[in-house]
VOSE-55120 format. One line per field, with one value per residue (C-alpha): residue number from 1; residue in one letter; z, y, x. Coordinates in Angstrom, 2 decimals, padded with zeros to 5 digits. Example, Ala and Ser with C-alpha at 12.3 -4.5 7.8 and 13.67 -1.06 7.14 Angstrom:
// residues 2
resi = (1; 2);
resn = (A; S);
w = (007.80; 007.14);
v = (-004.50; -001.06);
u = (012.30; 013.67);
END
This chain:
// residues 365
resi = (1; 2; 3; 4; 5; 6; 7; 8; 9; 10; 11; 12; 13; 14; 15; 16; 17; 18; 19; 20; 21; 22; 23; 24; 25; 26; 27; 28; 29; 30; 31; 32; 33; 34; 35; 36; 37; 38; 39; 40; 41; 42; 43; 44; 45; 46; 47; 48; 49; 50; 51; 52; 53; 54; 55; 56; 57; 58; 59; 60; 61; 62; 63; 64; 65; 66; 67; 68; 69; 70; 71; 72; 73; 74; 75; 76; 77; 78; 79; 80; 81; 82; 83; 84; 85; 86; 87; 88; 89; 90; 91; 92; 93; 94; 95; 96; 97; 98; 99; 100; 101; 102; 103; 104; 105; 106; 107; 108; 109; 110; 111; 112; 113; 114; 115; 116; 117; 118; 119; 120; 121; 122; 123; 124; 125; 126; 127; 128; 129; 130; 131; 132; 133; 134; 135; 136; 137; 138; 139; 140; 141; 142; 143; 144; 145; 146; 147; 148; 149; 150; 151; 152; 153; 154; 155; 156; 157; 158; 159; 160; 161; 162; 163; 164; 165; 166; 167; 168; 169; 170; 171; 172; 173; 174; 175; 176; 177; 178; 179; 180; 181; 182; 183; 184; 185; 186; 187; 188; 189; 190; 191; 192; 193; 194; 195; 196; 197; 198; 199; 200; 201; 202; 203; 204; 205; 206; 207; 208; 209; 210; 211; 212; 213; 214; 215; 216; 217; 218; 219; 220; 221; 222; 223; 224; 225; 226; 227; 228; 229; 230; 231; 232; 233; 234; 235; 236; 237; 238; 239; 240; 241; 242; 243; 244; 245; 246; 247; 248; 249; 250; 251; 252; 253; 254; 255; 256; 257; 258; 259; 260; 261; 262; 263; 264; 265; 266; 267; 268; 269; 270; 271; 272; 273; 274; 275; 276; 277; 278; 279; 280; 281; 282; 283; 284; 285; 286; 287; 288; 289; 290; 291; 292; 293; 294; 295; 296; 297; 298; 299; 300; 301; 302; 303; 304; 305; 306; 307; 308; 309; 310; 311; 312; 313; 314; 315; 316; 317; 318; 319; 320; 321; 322; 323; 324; 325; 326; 327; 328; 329; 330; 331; 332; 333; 334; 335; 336; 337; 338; 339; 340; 341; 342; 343; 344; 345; 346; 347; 348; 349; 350; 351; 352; 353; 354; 355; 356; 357; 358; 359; 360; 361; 362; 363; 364; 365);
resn = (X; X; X; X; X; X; X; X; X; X; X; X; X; X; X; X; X; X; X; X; X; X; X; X; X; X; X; X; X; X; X; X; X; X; X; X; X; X; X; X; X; X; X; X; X; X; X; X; X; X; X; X; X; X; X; X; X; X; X; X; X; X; X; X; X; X; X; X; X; X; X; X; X; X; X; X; X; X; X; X; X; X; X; X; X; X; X; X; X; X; X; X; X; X; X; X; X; X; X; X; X; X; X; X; X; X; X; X; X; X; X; X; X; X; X; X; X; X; X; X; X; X; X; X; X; X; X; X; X; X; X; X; X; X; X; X; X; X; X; X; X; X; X; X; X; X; X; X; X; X; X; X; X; X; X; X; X; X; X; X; X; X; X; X; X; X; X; X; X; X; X; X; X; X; X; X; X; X; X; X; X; X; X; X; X; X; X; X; X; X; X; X; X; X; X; X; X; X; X; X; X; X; X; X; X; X; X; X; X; X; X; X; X; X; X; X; X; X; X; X; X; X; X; X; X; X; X; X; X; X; X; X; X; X; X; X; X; X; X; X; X; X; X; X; X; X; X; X; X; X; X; X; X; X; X; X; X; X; X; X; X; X; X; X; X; X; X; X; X; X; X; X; X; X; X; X; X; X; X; X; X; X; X; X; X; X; X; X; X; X; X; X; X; X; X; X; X; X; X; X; X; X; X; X; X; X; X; X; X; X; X; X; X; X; X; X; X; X; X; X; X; X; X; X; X; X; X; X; X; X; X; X; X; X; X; X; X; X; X; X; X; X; X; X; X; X; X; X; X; X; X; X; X; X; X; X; X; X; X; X; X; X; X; X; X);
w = (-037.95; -034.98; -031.40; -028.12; -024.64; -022.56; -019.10; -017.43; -019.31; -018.81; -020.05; -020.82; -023.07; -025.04; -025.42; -026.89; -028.99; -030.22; -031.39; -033.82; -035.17; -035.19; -035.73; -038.70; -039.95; -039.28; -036.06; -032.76; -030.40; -026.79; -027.59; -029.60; -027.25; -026.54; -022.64; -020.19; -019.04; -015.26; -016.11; -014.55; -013.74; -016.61; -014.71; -011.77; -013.73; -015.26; -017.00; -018.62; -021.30; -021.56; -023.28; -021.14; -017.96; -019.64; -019.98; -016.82; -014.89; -016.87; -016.01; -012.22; -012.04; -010.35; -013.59; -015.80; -013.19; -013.32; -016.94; -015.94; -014.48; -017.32; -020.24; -023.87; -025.44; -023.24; -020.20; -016.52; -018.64; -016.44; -019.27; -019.02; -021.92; -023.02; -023.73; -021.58; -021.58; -020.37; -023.04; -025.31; -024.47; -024.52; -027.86; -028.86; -027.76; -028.74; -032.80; -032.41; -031.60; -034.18; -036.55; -035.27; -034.58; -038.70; -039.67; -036.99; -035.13; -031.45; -029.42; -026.17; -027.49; -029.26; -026.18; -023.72; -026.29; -026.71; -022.75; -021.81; -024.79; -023.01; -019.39; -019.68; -020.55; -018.04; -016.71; -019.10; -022.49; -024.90; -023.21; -020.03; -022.53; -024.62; -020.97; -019.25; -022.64; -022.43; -018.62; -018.24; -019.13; -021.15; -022.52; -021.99; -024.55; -023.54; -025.08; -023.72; -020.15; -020.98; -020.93; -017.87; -016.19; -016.90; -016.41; -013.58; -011.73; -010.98; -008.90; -006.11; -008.34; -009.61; -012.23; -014.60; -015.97; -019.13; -022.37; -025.27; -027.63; -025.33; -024.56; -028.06; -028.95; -026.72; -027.57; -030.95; -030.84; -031.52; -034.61; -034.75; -036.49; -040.16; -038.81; -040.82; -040.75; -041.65; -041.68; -044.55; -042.90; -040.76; -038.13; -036.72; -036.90; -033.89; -034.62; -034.34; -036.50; -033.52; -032.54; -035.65; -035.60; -032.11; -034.02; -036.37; -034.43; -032.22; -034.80; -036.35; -032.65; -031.66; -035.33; -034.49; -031.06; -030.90; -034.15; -032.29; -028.77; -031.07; -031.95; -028.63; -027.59; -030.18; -031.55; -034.90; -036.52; -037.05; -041.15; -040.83; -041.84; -045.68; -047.92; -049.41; -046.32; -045.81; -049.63; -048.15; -044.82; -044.40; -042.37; -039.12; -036.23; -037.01; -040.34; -040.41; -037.98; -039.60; -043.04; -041.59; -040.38; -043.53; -045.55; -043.38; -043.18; -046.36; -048.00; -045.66; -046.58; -050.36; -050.03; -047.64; -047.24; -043.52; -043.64; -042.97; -045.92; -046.76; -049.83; -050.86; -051.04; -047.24; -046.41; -048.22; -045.93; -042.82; -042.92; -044.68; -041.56; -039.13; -040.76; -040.23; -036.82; -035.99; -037.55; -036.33; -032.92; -031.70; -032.39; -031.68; -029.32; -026.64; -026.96; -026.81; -024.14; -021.61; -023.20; -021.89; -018.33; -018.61; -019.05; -016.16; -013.79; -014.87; -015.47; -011.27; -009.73; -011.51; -010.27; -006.86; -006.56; -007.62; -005.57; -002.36; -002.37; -003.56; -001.68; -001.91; -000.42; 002.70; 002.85; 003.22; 004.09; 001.92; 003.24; 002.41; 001.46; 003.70; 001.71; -001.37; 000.00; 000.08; -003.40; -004.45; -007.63; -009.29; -012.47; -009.84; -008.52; -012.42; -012.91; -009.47; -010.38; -013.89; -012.60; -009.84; -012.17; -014.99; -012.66; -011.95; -013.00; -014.26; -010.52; -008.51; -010.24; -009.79; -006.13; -004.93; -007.49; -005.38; -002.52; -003.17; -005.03; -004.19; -000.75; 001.70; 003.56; 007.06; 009.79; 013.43; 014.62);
v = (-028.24; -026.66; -026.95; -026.46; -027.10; -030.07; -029.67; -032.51; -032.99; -031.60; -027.65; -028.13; -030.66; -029.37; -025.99; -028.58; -030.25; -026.86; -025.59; -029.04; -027.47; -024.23; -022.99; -022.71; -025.19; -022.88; -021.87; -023.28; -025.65; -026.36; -029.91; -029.20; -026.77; -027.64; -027.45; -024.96; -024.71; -026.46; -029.23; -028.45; -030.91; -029.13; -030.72; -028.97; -026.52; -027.91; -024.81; -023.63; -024.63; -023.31; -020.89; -019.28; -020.06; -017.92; -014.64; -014.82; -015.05; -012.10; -010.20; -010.81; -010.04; -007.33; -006.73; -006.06; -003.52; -001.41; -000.60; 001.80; 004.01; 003.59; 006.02; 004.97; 008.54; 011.03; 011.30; 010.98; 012.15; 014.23; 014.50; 011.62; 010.33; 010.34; 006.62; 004.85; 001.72; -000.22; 001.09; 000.86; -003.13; -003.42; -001.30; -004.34; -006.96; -005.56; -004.96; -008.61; -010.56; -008.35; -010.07; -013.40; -013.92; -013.32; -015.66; -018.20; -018.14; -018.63; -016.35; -016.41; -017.68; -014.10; -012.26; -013.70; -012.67; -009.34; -008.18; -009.54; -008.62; -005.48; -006.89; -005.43; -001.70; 000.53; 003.70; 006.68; 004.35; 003.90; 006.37; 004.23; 001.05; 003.12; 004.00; 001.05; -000.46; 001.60; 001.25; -002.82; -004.84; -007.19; -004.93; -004.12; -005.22; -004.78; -007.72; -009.98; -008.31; -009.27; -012.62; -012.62; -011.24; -013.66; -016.56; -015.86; -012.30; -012.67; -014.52; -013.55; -015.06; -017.98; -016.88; -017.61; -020.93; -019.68; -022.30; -022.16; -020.48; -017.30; -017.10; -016.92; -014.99; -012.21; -012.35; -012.24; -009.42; -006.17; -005.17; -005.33; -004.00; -003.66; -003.09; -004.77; -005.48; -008.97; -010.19; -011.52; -014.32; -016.86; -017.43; -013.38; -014.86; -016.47; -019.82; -019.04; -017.16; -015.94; -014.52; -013.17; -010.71; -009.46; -008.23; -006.51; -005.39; -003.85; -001.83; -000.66; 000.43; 002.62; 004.49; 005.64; 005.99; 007.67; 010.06; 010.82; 011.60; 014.08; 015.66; 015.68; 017.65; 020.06; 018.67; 017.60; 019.76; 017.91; 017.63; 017.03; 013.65; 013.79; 013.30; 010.24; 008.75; 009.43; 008.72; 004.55; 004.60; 007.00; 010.99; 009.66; 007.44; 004.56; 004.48; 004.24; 001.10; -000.49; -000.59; -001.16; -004.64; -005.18; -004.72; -007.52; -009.65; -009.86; -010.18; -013.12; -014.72; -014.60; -015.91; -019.08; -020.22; -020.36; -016.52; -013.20; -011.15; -007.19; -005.26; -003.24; 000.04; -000.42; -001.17; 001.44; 003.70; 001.94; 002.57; 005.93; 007.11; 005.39; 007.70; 010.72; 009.83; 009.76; 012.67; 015.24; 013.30; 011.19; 013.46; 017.04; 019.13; 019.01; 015.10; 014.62; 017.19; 015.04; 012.08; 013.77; 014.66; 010.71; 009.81; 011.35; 010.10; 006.69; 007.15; 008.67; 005.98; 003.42; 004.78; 005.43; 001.86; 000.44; 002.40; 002.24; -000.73; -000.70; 001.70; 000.79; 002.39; 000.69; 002.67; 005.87; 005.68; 004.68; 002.32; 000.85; -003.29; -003.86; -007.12; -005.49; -003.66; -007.10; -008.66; -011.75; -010.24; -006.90; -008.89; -009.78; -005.77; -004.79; -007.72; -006.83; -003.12; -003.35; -005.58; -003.22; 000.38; -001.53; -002.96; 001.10; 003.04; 006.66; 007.75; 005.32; 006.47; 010.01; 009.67; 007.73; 010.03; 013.17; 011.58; 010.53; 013.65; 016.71; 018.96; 018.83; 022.06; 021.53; 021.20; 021.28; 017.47);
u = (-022.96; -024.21; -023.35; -025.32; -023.88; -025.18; -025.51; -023.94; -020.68; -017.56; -017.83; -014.00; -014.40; -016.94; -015.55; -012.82; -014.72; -016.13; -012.98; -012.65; -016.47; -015.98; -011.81; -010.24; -007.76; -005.11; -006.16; -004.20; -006.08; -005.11; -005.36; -002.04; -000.38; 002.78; 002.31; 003.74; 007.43; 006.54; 003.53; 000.33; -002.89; -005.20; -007.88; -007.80; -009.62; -013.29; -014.20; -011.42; -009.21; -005.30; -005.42; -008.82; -006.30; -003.34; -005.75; -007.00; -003.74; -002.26; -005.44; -004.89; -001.76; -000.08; 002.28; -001.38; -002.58; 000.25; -000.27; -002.82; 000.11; 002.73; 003.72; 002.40; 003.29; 002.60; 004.16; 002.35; -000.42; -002.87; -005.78; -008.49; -008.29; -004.70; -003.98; -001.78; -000.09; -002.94; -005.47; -003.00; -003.13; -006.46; -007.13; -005.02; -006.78; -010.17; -008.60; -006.98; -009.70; -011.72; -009.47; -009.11; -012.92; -013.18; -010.44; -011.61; -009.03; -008.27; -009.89; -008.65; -005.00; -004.88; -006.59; -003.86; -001.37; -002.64; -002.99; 001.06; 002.42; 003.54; 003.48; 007.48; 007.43; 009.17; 007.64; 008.43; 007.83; 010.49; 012.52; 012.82; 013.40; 015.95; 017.81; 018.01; 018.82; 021.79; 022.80; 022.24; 025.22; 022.88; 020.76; 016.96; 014.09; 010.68; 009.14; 012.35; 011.70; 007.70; 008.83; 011.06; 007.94; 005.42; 008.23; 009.68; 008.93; 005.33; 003.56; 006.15; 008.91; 007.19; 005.85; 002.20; 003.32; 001.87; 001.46; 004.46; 002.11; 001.56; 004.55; 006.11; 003.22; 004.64; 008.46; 007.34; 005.08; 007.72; 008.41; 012.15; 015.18; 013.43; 010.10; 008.20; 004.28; 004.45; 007.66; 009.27; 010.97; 009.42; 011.40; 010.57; 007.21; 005.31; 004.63; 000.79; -001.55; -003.05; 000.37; 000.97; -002.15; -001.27; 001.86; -000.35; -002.95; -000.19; 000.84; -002.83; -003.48; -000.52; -000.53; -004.46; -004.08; -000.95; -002.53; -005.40; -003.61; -001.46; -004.64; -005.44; -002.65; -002.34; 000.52; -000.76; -004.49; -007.05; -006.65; -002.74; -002.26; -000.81; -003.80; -002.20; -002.78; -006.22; -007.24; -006.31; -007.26; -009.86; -009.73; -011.41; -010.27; -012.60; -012.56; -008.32; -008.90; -011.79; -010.29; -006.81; -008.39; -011.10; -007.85; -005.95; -009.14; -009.99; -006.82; -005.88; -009.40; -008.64; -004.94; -006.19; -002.76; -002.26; -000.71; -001.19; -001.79; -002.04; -002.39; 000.46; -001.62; -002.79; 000.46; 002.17; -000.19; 000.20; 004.11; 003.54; 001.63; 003.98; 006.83; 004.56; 004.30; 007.61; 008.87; 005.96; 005.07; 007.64; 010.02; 008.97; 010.39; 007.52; 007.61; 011.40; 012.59; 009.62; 011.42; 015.20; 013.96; 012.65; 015.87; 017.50; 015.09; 015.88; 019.71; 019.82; 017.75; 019.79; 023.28; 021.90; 020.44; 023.35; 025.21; 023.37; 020.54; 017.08; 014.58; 011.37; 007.48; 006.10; 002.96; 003.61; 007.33; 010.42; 012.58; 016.15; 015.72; 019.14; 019.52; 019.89; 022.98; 024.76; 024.37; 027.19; 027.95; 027.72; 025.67; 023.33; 022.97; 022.51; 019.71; 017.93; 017.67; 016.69; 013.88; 013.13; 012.84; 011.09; 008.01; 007.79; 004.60; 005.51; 004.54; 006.60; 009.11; 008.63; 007.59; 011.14; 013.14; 011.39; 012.19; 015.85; 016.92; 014.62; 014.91; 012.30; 011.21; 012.61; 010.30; 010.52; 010.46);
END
């Protein structure tokens, strides 16, 4: 059954009525969403359904543009075409919808998904994560803080008002404690399909990217990768990704039971080659002594901000937020400056820490 848009009738309802043609039977609809945490007038918006609204207002927001300027494995990378955080979300998005568009899925459900799952990470990567994780009373989890972000730190602290199904598309997205590709038990699932590949798409991203960005830097030769590996997934960067998702795709087509499916040889290789990657990437010296210095950036701006009150830029100056010198409780200071240092890009960061910590040549005034 075909379908053809008539001009004249609401564009929102028949993009609606296309999804009833068109998605699979496991796919979510925004007729079935279950609504957003504050209720909104859907109609306001004539052209758009949910789910179309939830990728657009992570897209304009200030949180998404930042990404450009945060850490994925390298460091402040100064090469061109190091990844960062924010092609790191978008090789995600591009590799879920792949996916999705084949299953007939959701499209823009998993694209919204896909660009804030990561709307949290802290300048520096994981080692910013790993060091506020250690210095904030309760903790620090990217995809948790991801949440926090889209609920109730953009949007000048009112946050996107995103649907249920984005939103536990993105607290669902990490891998977890056993760091598994599909997990085994459903309730570390997200409650969509559509979520579910962003977790796996995730993963099939970061493994190629972060390979190739090895490469890159000299870190790992061009014929490294254990020839195990390769004999699965293939020696070059688009063949590992396109059989990593013809694997996923067509495994989950045969099954047609409403899951996510892999075959054990492609996922012996997908975790085979994550190992590699932490051992001889993650892990080597030129990697981890950037991800040490990280750390003490971090660790310093914390104490002093704690200590003494947020300073933040005003254009080209840095100035003291007097307000933040007189918090009620010393729960609130810890909440106030974990929010502050993970909303950094790698550069804020290292501009206020230069400024804070590092002696200027005197000048006559």
């Amino acid at each position: 059954m075909s379908f053809t848009p008539v001009i004249g009738r609401s564009i929102k309802k028949q993009l609606g009525e296309r999804e009833d043609l068109v998605l699979s039977p496991y796919a979510a609809r925004n007729a079935d969403s279950r609504g957003r945490l504050i209720a909104e007038a859907e109609e306001l918006c004539d052209i758009r359904l949910p789910y179309q609204r939830d990728r657009d207002r992570i897209i304009h927001s200030k949180t998404f543009r930042r990404l450009k300027h945060k850490t994925q494995v390298f460091l402040a990378p100064m090469g061109d075409h190091y990844r960062t955080r924010l092609t790191h979300v978008l090789e995600v998005s591009q590799i879920a919808r792949t996916i999705a568009a084949a299953l007939c899925l959701n499209e823009p459900l998993t694209e919204a998904i896909a660009l804030g799952h990561d709307l949290g990470h802290t300048p520096f990567g994981h080692a910013g994560e790993a060091t506020l994780n250690e210095l904030h009373p309760g903790g620090f989890r990217h995809y948790v803080h991801s949440l926090r972000v889209v609920d109730f730190l953009e949007n000048k602290g009112r946050g996107l008002n995103l649907t249920f199904e984005v939103r536990n598309g993105i607290i669902r997205h990490s891998k977890g404690s056993n760091k598994e590709l599909i997990p085994a038990r459903r309730t570390e699932r997200a409650v969509t399909l559509e979520g579910q590949v962003v977790r796996v798409a995730d993963i099939i991203a970061y493994v190629n990217h972060d390979l190739d960005d090895a490469q890159r830097a000299g870190i790992l030769g061009d014929n490294s990768v254990p020839a195990a590996i390769t004999r699965v997934v293939g020696e070059k960067h688009s063949r590992r990704i396109g059989s990593m998702v013809r694997d996923i795709i067509v495994e989950t087509l045969t099954a047609d039971d409403g899951d996510l499916h892999i075959s054990e040889a492609m996922l012996g290789a997908i975790t085979a080659l994550r190992s590699f990657l932490y051992d001889n990437v993650y892990r080597h010296y030129w990697v981890h002594q950037e991800f040490v210095k990280a750390q003490r950036i971090i660790r310093e701006l914390y104490g002093y901000f704690m200590e003494n009150g947020l300073v933040t830029r005003v254009g080209d100056e840095w100035l003291v937020d007097e307000q933040s010198r007189d918090w009620p409780s010393e729960k609130t200071a810890h909440r106030r400056v974990c929010d502050y240092i993970a909303g950094m890009t790698d550069r804020y960061a290292l501009g206020i820490y230069e400024y804070l910590f590092l002696p200027k040549p005197w000048s006559v005034r």
